[in-house]
N, C-alpha and C positions, 0 to 999 in steps of 0.2 A: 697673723700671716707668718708662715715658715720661713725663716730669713737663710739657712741653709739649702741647697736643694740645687739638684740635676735634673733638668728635664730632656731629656731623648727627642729629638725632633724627625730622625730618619722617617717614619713613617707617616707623618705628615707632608713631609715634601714627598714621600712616592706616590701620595696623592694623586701630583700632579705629570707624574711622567706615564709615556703612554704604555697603554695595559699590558703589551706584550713583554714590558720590558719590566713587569712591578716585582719578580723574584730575582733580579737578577742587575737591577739598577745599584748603583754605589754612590751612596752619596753623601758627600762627609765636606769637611774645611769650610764650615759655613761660616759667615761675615754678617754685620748687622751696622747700622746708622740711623740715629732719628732723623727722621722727616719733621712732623710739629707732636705736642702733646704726647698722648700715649700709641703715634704711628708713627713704622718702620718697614725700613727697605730692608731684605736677607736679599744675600745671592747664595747658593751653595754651589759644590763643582757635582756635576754627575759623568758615571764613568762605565758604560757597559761593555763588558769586555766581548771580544769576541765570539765566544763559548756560552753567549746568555742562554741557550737554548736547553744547555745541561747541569744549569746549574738550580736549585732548589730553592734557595734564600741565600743573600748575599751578607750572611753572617761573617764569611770568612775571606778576609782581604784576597781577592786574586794575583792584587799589583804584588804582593810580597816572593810570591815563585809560585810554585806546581803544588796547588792544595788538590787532594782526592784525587790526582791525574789530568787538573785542569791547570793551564800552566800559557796563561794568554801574557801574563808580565803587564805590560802597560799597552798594550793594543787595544782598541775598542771599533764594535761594530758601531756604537753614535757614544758621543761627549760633545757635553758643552755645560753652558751655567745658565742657572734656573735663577731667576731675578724677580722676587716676591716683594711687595703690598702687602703688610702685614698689621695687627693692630693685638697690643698685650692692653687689654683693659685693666685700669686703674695703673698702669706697670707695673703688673701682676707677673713676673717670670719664672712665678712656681706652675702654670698655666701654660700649655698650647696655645702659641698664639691665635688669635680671625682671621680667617683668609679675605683677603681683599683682592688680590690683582696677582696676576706674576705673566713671565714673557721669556722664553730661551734665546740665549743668545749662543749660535755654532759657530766652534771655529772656522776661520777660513782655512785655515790649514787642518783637517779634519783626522790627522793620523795620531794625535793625542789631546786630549783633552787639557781645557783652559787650565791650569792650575791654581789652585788656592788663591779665590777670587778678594779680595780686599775692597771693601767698602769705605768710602771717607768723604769729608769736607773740605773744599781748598777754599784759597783765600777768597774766590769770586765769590761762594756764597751756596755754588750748586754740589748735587752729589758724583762723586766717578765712581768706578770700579776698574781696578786694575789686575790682569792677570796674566802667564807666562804661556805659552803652549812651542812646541815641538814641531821639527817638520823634518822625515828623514826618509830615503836621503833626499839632501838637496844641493846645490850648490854654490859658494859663495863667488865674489865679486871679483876674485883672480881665476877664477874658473875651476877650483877644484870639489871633486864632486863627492858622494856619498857621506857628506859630512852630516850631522845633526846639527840642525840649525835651529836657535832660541829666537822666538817672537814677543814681545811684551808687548800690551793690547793695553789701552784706555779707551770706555767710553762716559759719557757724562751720562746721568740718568734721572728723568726728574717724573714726578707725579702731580695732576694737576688738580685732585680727589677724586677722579674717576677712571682715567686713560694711564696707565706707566710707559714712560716712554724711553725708548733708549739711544743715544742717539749714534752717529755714524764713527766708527772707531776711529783710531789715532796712535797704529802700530810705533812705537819707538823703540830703543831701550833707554831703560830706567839708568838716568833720572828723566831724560827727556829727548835724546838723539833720534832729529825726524829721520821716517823710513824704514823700513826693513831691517834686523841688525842678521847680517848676512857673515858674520864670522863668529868661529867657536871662541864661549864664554865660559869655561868649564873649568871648574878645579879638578886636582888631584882623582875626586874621586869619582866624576862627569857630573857632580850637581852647577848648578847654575850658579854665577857667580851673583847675577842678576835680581834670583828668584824674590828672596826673603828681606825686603826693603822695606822701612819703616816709613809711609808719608803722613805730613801735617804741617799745618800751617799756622803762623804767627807775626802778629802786627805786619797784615797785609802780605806778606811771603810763603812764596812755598818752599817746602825743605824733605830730603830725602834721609833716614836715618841707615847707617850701610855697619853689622857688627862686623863683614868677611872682607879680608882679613885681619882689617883694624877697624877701631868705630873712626865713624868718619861719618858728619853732618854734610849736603851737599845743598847747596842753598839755587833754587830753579828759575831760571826765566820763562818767559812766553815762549813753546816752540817756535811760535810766528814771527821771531826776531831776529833768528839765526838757525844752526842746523845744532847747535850744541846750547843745552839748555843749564847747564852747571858753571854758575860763572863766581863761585868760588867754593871751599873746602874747607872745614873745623875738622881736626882732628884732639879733642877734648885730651888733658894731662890724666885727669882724675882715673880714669877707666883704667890705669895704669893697674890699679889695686883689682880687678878686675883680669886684668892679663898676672898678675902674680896668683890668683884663685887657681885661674887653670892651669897654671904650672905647677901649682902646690897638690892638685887632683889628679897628675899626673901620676899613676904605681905604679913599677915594678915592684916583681917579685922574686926573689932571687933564684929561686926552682925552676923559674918557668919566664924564657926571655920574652913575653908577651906585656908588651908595657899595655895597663887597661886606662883610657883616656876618661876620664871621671865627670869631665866637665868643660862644654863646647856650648858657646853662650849665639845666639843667633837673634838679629831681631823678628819678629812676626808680623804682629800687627796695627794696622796704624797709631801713633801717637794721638792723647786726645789732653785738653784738660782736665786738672781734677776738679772733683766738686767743692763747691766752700763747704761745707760741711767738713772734707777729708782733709781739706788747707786746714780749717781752724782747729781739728782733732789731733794733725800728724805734722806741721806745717806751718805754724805760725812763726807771723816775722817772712815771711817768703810771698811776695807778688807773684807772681806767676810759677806753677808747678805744670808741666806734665808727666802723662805716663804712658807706656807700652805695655807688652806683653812680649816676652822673647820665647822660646822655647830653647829647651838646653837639652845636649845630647848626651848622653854616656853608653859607653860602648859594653857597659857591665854586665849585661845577656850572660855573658860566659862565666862567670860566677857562680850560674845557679848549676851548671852541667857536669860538676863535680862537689861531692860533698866534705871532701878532701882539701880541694883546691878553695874553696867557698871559707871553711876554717880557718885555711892557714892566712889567708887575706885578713880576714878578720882578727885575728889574733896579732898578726902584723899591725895592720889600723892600727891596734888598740894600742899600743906604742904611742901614737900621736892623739891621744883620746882626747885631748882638744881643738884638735882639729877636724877628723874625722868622726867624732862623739856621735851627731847628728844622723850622719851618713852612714852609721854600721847601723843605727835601730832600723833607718832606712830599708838597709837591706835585707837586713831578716826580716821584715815585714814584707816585703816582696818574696821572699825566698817560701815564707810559709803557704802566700797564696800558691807559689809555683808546685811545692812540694802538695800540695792537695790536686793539682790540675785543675784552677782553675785560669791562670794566666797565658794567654795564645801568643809566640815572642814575634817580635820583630828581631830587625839585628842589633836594633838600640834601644837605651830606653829614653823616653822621651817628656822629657817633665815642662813643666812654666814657673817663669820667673817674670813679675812685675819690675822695671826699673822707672825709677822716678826721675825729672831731670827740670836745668833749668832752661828753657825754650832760647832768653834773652842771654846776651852777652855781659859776661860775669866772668871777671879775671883773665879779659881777653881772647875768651873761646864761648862759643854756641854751643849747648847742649851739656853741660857738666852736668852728669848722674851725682847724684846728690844721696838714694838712698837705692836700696831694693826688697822686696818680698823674699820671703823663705822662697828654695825652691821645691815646689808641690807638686803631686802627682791628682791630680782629680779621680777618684773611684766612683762609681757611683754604686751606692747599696742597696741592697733588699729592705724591707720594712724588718722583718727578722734582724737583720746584720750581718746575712750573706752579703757575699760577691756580688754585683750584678754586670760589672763591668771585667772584660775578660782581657784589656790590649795595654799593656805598659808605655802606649807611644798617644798623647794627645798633642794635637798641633793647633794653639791659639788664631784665628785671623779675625775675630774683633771685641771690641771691648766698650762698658758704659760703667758709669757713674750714677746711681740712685742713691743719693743722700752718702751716707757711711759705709754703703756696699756696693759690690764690686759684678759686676756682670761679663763672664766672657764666652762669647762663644766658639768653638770649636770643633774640630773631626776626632773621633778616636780609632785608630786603629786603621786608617783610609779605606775605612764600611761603615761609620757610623756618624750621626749630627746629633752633638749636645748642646748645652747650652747651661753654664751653671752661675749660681749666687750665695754669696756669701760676703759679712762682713770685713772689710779692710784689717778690724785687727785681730782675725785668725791667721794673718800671713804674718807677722814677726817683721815688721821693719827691720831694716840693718840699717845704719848710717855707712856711706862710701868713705871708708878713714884706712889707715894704716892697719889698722885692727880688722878690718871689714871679714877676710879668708876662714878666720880663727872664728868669727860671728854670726855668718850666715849661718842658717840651717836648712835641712832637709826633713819634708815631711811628707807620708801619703794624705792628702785632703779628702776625709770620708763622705761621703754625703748623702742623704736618700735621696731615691730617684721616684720617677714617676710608673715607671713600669717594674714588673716584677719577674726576673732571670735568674732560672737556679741551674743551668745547665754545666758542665765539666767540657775538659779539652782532653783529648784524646791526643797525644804530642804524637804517637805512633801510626796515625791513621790521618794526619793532621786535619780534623773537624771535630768539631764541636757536639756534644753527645746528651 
């Protein structure tokens, strides 16, 4: 069995969405949780934008701006999340999973779709799904209007082997504030401050994992208690080495006062435990490990836009070629796909990092990150060892454990649903030390895929050729 490998999911889930909408549906940020043995609950977000009517195949992210003259941003004529019954035989996840069951759930607020739905287990036992959606304008609770207002949605969802059932939501904001959250949560740049929360649970609690603006564990009660569900806070020391990484990723360049931010650490996707196999391999001597998946931002896009400006970075780097050693192969490996046309940008690029952590309290704090993964970009290749994969931005939302490997699924490019595997040690452990900045590395993660993409990007025309 292939122990490396990408499997493309988007065209199994458009499956299930209806017919008019099958060239023109978006469907990416997919999530996954065992149910028993070798079945599993996916949700994915789907997102049709206004303009489904002129659009051909939804190769090319609409939400990003005005591709070919279609220019809907984040509008849709229907969104919501598609909640599957699934079954990988043998846990076979070089394979298209069986379809079993699936069931939509619409927002109530219908003017954007649920975001990057998250699948997981809490302490009671059953499965949720958590997701963020948008409501504009609206108006909050002092009466001022045309604001954009954040909703966070949970419902529970269980499966009985025949019927998937989902049950009645449970709007808060995250971690757990009942009601409506009727005032702006937005940072600097209007993202949620809300959105990207890490949940999971340990010896009977639940716990919210927060990287924005500091890490910060928030440990939950019953909404049914009270109206404030956070009734206390770890902000872990360790992570410390962690905030010196993204300082140290931090360029200027003396020619050009555009400081390029290298490295913006976010959590993703639910916390789970490792497997004993990966305890006793990576881990021994440690009771309890978890881990996530974060995704990390770099704003490095503009690197590739001059050949000039690309160099002389580069040749700067190399001054610190211990530091940034990792991070320049990085980028000229990015830069060569760029410079053939085959990479479609975003504004960022958008890589994963696993970080590992200790659940229980250890030196007085919850959650002290202990190690992490290289940070890696997933490509997914041709059987040749072309390109097959065209978006520098993949966004983790769930994760598993088979044995010594690693399963995560996620969106690329917010058009596509993957889903990839590989062993634990092609990522490069770091130990979290005083060394850790100077240690990580950066790597593209090559991998074959299941389908086979030999097509270019056309940056001028912006579509795909």
């Amino acid at each position: 069995m292939t122990t490396n490998f990408i499997v493309d999911l988007t065209h199994f889930f458009k499956n299930y969405v209806p017919s008019e909408y099958k060239n023109a549906a978006y469907l990416f940020n997919n999530s996954i949780v065992n149910i028993t043995d070798d079945f599993y609950v996916m949700a994915v977000r789907c997102h049709v934008p206004t303009s489904y009517k002129l659009i051909k195949h939804s190769d090319i992210p609409v939400m990003w701006g005005n591709v070919s003259g279609i220019g809907d941003g984040w509008t849709s004529v229907d969104a919501y999340t598609l909640v599957f019954v699934v079954r990988f035989p043998g846990n076979d996840f070089t394979q298209l999973p069986v379809y079993h069951s699936h069931t939509n759930i619409i927002p109530k607020y219908p003017t954007h779709s649920y975001e990057d739905p998250r699948l997981y287990k809490k302490s009671d036992g059953n499965i949720y799904l958590y997701a963020v959606t948008l409501d504009k304008p609206c108006a909050n609770s002092q009466g001022a209007k045309n604001l954009t207002c954040a909703y966070t949605t949970e419902w529970m969802i269980s499966y009985d082997g025949t019927t998937l059932n989902v049950g009645d939501y449970n709007s808060r904001q995250i971690p757990c504030e009942k009601g409506i959250l009727d005032k702006l949560d937005f940072n600097e740049r209007g993202e949620l401050f809300t959105k990207n929360w890490s949940p999971w649970s340990y010896d009977g609690k639940n716990y919210w994992t927060d990287f924005y603006p500091s890490y910060t564990i928030h440990e939950e009660e019953s909404p049914t208690n009270s109206n404030t569900c956070i009734i206390s806070s770890h902000q872990p020391d360790p992570f410390s080495e962690l905030k010196i990484l993204k300082e140290w990723y931090t360029f200027t360049f003396n020619n050009n006062p555009q400081t390029l931010r290298l490295f913006a650490f976010s959590s993703t996707t639910p916390s789970i435990p490792i497997s004993d196999d990966i305890k006793k391999a990576f881990f021994s001597g440690k009771n309890d490990v978890y881990a996530g998946v974060s995704h990390v931002r770099s704003n490095a896009k503009t690197l590739f836009q001059s050949r000039d400006y690309f160099e002389a970075i580069i040749d700067a780097m190399k001054t610190e070629i211990g530091l940034y050693g990792s991070y320049i192969n990085f980028l000229i490996k990015l830069k060569s796909w760029n410079d053939a046309n085959l990479i479609y940008w975003h504004g960022d690029i958008y890589m994963m990092c696993i970080y590992f952590f200790v659940p229980s309290v250890e030196n007085g704090q919850r959650g002290n990150i202990i190690a992490t993964s290289s940070v890696f970009l997933p490509m997914m290749m041709n059987w040749d060892g072309s390109l097959a994969s065209r978006y520098a931005l993949t966004f983790p939302t769930g994760l598993l454990f088979i044995g010594t490997d690693i399963i995560i699924t996620y969106g690329e490019g917010d058009c596509k649903s993957r889903l990839m595997k590989c062993p634990l040690s092609e990522l490069n452990l770091t130990k979290v030390d005083s060394n850790y900045p100077k240690n990580l590395k950066f790597k593209t993660l090559e991998l074959i895929g299941n389908i086979e993409e030999q097509r270019t990007v056309d940056l001028l025309k912006n579509t795909i050729v």
